[in-house]
C-alpha positions as CSV (number, residue, x, y, z in Angstrom):
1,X,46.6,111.4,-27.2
2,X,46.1,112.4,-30.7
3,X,47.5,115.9,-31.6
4,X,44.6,118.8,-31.4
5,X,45.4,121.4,-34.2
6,X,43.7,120.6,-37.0
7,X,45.3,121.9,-40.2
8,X,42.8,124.4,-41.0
9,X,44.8,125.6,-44.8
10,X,42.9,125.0,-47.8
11,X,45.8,125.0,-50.1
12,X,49.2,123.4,-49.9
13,X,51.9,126.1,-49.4
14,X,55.8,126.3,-50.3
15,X,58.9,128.2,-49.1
16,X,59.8,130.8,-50.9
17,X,62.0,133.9,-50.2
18,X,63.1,137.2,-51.6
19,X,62.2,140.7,-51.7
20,X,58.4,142.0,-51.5
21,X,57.1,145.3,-51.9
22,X,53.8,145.9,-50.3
23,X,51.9,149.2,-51.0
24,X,48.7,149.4,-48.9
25,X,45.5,151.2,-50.2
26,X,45.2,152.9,-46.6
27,X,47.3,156.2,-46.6
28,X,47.5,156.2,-42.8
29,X,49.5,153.4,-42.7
30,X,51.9,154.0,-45.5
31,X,53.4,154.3,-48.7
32,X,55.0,151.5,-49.1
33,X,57.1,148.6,-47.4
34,X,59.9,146.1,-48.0
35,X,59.2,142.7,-46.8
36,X,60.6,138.9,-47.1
37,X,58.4,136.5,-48.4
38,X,58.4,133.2,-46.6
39,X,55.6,130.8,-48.2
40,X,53.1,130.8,-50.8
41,X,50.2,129.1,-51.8
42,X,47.9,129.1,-55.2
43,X,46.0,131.6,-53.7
44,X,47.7,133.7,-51.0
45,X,51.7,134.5,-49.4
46,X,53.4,135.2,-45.5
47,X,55.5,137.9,-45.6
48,X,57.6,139.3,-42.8
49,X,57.8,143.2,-42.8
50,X,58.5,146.1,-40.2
51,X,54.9,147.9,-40.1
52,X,52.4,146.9,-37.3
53,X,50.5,149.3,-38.8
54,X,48.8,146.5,-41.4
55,X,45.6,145.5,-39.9
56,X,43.2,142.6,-41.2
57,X,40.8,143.4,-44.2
58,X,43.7,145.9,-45.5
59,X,43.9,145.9,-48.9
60,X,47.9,146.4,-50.5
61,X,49.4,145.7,-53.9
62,X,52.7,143.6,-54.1
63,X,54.8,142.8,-56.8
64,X,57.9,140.0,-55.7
65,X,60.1,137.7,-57.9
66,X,56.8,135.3,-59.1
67,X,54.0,137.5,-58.9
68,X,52.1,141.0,-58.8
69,X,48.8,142.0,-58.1
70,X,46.6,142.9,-55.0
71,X,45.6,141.3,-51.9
72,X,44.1,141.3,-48.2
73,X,46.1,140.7,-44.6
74,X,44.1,138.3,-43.3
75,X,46.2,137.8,-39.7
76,X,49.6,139.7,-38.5
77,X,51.8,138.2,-35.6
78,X,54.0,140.6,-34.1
79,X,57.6,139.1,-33.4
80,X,59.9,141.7,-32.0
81,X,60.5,144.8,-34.3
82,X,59.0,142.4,-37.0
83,X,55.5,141.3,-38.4
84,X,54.2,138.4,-40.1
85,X,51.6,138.7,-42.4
86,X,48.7,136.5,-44.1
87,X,47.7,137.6,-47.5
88,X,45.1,136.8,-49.7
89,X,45.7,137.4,-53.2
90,X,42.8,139.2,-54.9
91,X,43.9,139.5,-58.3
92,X,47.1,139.0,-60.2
93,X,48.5,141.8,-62.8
């Protein structure tokens, strides 16, 4: 039986890690958060962090070790006392 998730990225991604800092646009949720990246892509990261506060459409600015700019969560996944987090990146600094 042939295997039924279909790979639905539109860009190859690659591991990465290090520090992030993540400053969303949305007061209510925060000032600003330390993360670990974990992949990246041409046009978008996963980060892990400690706010389930991030919600999809959320906008943030990030600056880590190859890049700065601003993007959107597009999904979270709660593990634990952690969150993963898809981000598209809007525009770079």
């Amino acid at each position: 039986m042939p295997d039924q998730r279909l790979e639905k990225r539109r860009e190859p991604r690659a591991s990465a890690t290090g520090h992030i800092d993540l400053r969303p646009d949305d007061p209510i949720v925060g000032d600003g958060f330390e993360g670990t990246l974990i992949d990246l892509s041409v046009g978008g990261f996963r980060a892990r962090h400690k706010c389930p506060a991030f919600y999809p459409g959320l906008e943030v600015v990030f600056t880590h070790s190859r890049s700065k700019g601003r993007a959107r969560v597009v999904w979270n996944r709660i593990l634990g006392e952690e969150v993963e987090s898809g981000f598209l990146v809007l525009s770079r600094a």
